[in-house]
C-alpha positions as CSV (number, residue, x, y, z in Angstrom):
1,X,-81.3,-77.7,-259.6
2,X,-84.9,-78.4,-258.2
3,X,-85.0,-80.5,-254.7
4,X,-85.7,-84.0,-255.9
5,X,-86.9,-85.2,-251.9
6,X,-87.6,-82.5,-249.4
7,X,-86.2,-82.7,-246.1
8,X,-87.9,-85.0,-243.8
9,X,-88.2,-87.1,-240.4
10,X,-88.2,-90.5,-240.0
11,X,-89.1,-92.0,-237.2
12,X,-87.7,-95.9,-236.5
13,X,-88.9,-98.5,-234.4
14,X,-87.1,-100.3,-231.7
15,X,-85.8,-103.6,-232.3
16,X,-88.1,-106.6,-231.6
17,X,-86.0,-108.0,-229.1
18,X,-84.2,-105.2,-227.6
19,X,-82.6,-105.5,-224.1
20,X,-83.2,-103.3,-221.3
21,X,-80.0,-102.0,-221.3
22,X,-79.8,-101.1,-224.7
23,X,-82.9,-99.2,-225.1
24,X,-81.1,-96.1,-224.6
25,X,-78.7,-96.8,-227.6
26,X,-81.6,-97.5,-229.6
27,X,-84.0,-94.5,-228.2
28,X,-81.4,-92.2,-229.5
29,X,-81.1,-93.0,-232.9
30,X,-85.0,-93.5,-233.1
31,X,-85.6,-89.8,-234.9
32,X,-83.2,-89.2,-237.8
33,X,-83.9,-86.2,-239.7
34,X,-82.9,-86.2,-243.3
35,X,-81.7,-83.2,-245.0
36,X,-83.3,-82.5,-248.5
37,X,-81.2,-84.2,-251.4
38,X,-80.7,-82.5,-254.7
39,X,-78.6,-82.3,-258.0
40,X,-76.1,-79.9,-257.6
41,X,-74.9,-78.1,-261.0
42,X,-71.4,-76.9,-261.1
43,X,-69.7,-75.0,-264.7
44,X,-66.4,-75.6,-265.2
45,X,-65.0,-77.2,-262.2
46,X,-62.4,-79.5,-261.5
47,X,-63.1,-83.1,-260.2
48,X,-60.4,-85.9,-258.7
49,X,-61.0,-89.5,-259.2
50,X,-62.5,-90.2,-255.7
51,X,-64.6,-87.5,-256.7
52,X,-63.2,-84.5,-254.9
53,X,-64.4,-81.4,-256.5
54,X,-62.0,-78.3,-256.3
55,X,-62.0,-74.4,-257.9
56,X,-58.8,-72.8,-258.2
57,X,-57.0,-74.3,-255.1
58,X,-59.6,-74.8,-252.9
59,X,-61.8,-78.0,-251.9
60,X,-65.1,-77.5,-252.1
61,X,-67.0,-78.8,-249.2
62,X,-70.0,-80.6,-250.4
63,X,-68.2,-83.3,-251.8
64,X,-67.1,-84.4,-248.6
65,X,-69.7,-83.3,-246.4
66,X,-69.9,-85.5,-244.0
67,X,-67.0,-87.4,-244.1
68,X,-63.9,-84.8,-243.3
69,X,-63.7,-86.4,-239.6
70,X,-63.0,-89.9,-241.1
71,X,-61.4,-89.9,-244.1
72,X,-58.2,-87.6,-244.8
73,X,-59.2,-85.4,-248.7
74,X,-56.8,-83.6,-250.3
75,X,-56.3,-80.0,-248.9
76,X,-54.8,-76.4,-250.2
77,X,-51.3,-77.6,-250.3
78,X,-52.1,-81.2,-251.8
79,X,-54.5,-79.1,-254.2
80,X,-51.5,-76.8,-254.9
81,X,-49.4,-80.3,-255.8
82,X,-51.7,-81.7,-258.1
83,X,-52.0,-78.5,-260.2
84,X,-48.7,-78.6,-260.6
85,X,-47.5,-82.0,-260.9
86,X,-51.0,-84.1,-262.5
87,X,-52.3,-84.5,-266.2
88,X,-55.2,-82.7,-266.8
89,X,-58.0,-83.9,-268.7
90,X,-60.9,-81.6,-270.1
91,X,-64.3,-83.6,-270.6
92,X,-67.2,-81.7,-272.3
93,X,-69.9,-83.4,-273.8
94,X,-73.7,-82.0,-274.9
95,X,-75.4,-83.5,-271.7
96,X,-74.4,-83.0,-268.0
97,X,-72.0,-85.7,-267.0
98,X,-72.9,-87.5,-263.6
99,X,-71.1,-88.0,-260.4
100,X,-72.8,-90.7,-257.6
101,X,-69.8,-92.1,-256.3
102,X,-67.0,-91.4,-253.2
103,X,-63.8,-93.0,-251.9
104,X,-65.6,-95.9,-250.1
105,X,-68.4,-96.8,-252.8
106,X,-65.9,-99.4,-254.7
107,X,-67.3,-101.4,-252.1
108,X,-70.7,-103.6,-251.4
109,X,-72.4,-101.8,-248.9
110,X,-71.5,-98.4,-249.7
111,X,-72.0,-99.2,-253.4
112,X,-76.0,-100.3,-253.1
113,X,-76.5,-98.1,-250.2
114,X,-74.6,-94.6,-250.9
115,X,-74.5,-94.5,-254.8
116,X,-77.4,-96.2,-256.1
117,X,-79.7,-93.5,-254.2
118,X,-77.6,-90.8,-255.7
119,X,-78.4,-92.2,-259.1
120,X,-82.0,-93.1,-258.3
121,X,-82.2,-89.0,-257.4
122,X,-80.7,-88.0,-260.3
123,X,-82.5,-90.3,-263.1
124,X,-85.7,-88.7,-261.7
125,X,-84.8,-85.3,-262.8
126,X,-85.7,-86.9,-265.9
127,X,-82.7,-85.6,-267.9
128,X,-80.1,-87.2,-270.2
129,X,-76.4,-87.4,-268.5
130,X,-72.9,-89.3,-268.6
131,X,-72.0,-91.3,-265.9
132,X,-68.7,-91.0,-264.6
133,X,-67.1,-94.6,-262.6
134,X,-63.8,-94.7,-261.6
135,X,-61.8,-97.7,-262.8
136,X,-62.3,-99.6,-259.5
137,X,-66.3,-99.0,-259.9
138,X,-66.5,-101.7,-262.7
139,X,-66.7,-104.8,-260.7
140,X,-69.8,-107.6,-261.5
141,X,-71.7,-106.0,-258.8
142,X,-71.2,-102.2,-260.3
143,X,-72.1,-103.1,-263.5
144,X,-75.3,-105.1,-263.3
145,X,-76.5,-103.2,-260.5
146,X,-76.5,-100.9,-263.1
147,X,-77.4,-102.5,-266.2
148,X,-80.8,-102.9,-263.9
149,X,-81.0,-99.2,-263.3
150,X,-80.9,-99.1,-267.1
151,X,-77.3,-97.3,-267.0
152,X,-75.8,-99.7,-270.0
153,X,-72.9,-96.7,-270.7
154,X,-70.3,-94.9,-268.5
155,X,-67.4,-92.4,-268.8
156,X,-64.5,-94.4,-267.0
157,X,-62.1,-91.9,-264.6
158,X,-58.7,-93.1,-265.0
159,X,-57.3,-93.8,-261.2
160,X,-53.6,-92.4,-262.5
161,X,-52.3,-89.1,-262.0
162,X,-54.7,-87.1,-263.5
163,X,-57.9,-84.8,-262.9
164,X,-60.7,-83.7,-264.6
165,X,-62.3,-80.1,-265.2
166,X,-65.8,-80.9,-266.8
167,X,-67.8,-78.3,-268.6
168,X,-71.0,-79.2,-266.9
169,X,-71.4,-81.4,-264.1
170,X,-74.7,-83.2,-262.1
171,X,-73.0,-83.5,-258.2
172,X,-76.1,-85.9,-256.5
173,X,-76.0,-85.1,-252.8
174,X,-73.8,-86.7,-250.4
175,X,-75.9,-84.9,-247.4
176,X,-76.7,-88.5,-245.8
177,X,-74.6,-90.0,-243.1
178,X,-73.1,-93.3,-243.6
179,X,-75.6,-95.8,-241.7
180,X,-78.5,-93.4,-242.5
181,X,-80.6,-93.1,-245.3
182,X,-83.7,-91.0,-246.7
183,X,-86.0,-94.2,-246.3
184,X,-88.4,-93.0,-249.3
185,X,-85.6,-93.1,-251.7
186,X,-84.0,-96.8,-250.7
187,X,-87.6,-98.0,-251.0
188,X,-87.9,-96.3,-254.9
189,X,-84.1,-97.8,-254.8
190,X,-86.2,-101.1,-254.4
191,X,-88.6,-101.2,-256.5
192,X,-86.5,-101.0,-259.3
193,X,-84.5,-103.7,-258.6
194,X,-87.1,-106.3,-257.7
195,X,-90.3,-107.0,-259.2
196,X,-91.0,-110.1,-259.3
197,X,-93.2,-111.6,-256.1
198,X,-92.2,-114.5,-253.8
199,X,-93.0,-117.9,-256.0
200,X,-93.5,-121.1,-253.7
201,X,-92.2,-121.6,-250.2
202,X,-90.2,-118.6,-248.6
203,X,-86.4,-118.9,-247.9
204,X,-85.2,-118.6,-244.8
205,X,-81.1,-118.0,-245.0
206,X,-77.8,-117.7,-242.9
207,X,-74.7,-115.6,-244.3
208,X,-71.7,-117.6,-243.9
209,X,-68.3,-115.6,-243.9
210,X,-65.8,-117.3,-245.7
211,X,-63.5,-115.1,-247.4
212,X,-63.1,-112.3,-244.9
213,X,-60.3,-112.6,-242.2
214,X,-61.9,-110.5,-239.5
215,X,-66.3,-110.6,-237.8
216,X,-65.1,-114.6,-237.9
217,X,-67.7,-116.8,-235.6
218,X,-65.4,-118.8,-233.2
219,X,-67.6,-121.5,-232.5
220,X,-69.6,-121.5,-236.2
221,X,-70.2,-125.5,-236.5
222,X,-71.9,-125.0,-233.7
223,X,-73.8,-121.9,-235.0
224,X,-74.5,-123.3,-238.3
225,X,-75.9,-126.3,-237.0
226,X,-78.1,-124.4,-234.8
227,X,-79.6,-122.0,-237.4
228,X,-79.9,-125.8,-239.8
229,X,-82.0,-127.2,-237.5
230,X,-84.5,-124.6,-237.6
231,X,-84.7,-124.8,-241.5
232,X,-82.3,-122.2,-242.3
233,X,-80.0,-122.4,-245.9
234,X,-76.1,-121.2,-245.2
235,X,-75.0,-119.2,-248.3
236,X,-71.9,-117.9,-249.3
237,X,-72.5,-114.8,-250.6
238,X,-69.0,-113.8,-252.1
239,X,-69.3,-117.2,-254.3
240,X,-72.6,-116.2,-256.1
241,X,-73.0,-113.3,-258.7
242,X,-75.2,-110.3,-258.4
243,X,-77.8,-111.8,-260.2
244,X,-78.0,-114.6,-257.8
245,X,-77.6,-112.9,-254.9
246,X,-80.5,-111.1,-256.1
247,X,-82.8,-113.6,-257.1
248,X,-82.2,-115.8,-254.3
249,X,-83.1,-112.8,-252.2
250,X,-86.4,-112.1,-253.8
251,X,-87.6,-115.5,-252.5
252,X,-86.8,-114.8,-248.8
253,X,-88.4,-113.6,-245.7
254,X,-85.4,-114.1,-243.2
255,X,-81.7,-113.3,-243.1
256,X,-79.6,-113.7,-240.8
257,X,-75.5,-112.7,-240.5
258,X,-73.1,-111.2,-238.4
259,X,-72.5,-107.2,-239.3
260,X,-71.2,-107.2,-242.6
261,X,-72.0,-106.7,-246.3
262,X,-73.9,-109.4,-247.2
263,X,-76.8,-108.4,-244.9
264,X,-76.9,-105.3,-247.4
265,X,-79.0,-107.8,-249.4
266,X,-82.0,-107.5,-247.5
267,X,-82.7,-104.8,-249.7
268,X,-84.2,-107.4,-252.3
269,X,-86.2,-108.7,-249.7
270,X,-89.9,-108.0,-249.6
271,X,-91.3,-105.4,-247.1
272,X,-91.6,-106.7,-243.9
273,X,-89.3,-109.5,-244.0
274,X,-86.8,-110.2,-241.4
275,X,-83.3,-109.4,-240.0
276,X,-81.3,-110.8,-238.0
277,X,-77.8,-109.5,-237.0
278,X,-75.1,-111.0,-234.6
279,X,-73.0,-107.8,-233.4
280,X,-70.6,-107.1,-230.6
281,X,-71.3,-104.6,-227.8
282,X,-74.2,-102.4,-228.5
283,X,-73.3,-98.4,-228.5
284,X,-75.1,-96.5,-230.4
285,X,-72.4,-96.8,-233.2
286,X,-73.0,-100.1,-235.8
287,X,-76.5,-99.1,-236.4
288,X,-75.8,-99.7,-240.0
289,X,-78.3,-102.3,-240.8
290,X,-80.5,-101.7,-237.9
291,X,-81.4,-98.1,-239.9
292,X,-81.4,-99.8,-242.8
293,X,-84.0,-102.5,-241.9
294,X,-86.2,-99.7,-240.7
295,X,-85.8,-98.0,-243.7
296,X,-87.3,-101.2,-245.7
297,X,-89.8,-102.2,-243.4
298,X,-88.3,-105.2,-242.1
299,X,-88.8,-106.2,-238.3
300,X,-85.0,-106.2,-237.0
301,X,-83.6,-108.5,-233.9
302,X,-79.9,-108.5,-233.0
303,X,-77.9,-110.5,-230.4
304,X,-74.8,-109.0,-229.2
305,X,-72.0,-111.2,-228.6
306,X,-69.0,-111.6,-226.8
307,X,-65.4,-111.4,-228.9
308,X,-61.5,-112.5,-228.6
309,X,-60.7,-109.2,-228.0
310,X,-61.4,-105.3,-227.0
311,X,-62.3,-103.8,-230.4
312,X,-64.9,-102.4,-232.9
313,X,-67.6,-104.9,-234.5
314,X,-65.4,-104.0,-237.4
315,X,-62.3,-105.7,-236.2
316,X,-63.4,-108.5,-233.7
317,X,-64.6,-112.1,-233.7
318,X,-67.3,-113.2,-232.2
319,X,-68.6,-116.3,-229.9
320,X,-72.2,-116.5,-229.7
321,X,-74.2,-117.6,-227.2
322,X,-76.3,-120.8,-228.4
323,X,-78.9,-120.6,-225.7
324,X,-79.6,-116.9,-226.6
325,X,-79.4,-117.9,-230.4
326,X,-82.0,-120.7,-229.9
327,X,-84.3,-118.7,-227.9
328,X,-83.5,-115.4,-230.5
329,X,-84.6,-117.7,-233.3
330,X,-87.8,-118.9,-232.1
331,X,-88.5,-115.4,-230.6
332,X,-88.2,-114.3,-234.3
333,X,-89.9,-117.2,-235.9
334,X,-92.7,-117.3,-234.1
């Protein structure tokens, strides 16, 4: 099918507060260069729950792209297995049916960032299509995301062992590297969600962490009571709906939050709003939300932090420096 976004280069901007010896993480990620996106159209082709597509016995390659280093797909011999021993189901229907999502998108980040794109791209080929959402896909979040995308309908792919050969199939491109993004189609991603304009005073808010067991701040009363007394809110994101997160998003200009889902939201945030993210060491790696700020026009600090332990951000906690925080928040504020 026709190339909904051409291939194009984006150029970010360092972060506002970057430290010398950082710059050169930073410097190298400043240029990414996105690969055109399209809707690929496969006939009679078979499709696996995480959304492995496979002919005969062989995987084909563009539904795992980029992701073979890091996450183990079924090969030739697994293939060979699940010919053998799996239910197969045959889905035909008189419209395309719709694949947007991959083996990580049951979760937050990957969710908004990953799969909504992928059905932004496809709804502007301006066709009619089934969706296709695992069982795990259906969470609050999955469905009113959504329900605001106008998606009210979905053909649900049973997790058991089972696959799928479909007729005619819509594949929307999985060209994009996690932590990347094609920053014209997140800001259309944008727009759709949010429309409303800030009403009265501007928020200004702090993610608190309070379900997770790992990215834990070892001294947080004295963290949160920093961030308070410069007129910050602490939310608990995990205790409010979609909907909430959404709308309470829409009214704010700064968010703060060490790496983790929840500063995902700043994708209801209007353009040039703020972010600011407590990390680990900086390496060029966790760029996650420093791309994605870029991507939406927000003006991005960070303060890296030191941790109980010799680990990813991923993995560690971390004990943040309340000098630097002050003088990080005023910096930002100012």
């Amino acid at each position: 099918m026709r190339t909904q976004f051409d291939k194009k280069r984006f150029v970010r901007t360092l972060p506002s507060n970057v430290r010398e010896q950082d710059k050169v993480y930073f410097e190298n990620l400043r240029h990414y260069d996105c690969p055109a996106l399209k809707i690929y159209q496969f006939h009679s082709v078979n499709v696996l729950p995480d959304s492995t597509l496979f002919k005969g016995i062989f995987p084909l390659k563009i539904s795992f792209l980029f992701f073979r280093k890091r996450i183990k797909h079924h090969n030739i011999k697994g293939i060979i297995f699940i010919l053998l021993n799996w239910k197969k189901r045959n889905l035909r229907a008189e419209c395309p049916y719709l694949l947007i999502h991959d083996g990580w998108t049951q979760n937050y980040y990957h969710w908004i960032t990953q799969a909504l794109p992928r059905l932004i791209l496809a709804q502007q080929a301006n066709n009619p299509f089934i969706l296709l959402l695992p069982e795990d896909h259906q969470t609050e979040f999955h469905i009113a995301s959504l329900k605001l995308l106008n998606v009210e309908s979905w053909q649900t792919l049973e997790r058991k062992e089972q696959y799928y050969t479909i007729e005619n199939l819509w594949y929307a491109t999985r060209d994009i590297q996690i932590g990347d993004y094609n920053d014209d189609l997140i800001i259309t991603l944008r727009d759709k969600l949010i429309a409303t304009p800030i009403t009265g005073t501007p928020r200004k808010l702090f993610i608190r962490r309070v379900s997770q067991d790992k990215r834990r701040i070892l001294n947080e009363a004295d963290v949160l009571q920093t961030f308070l007394s410069f007129g910050f809110e602490i939310v608990e994101f995990e205790r409010l709906s979609f909907t909430q997160q959404l709308a309470l998003l829409r009214e704010t200009t700064v968010l703060a939050g060490v790496h983790g889902a929840g500063l995902t939201n700043m994708i209801f945030m209007p353009s040039r709003s703020v972010v600011f993210e407590l990390t680990t060491k900086v390496n060029g790696e966790n760029y996650y939300y420093y791309s994605l700020s870029n991507a939406l026009s927000h003006k991005y600090y960070y303060q890296a932090c030191d941790t109980d332990q010799a680990g990813e951000v991923q993995d560690a906690n971390l004990m943040v420096d309340i000098h630097t925080l002050q003088d990080n928040i005023t910096l930002m504020l100012t």
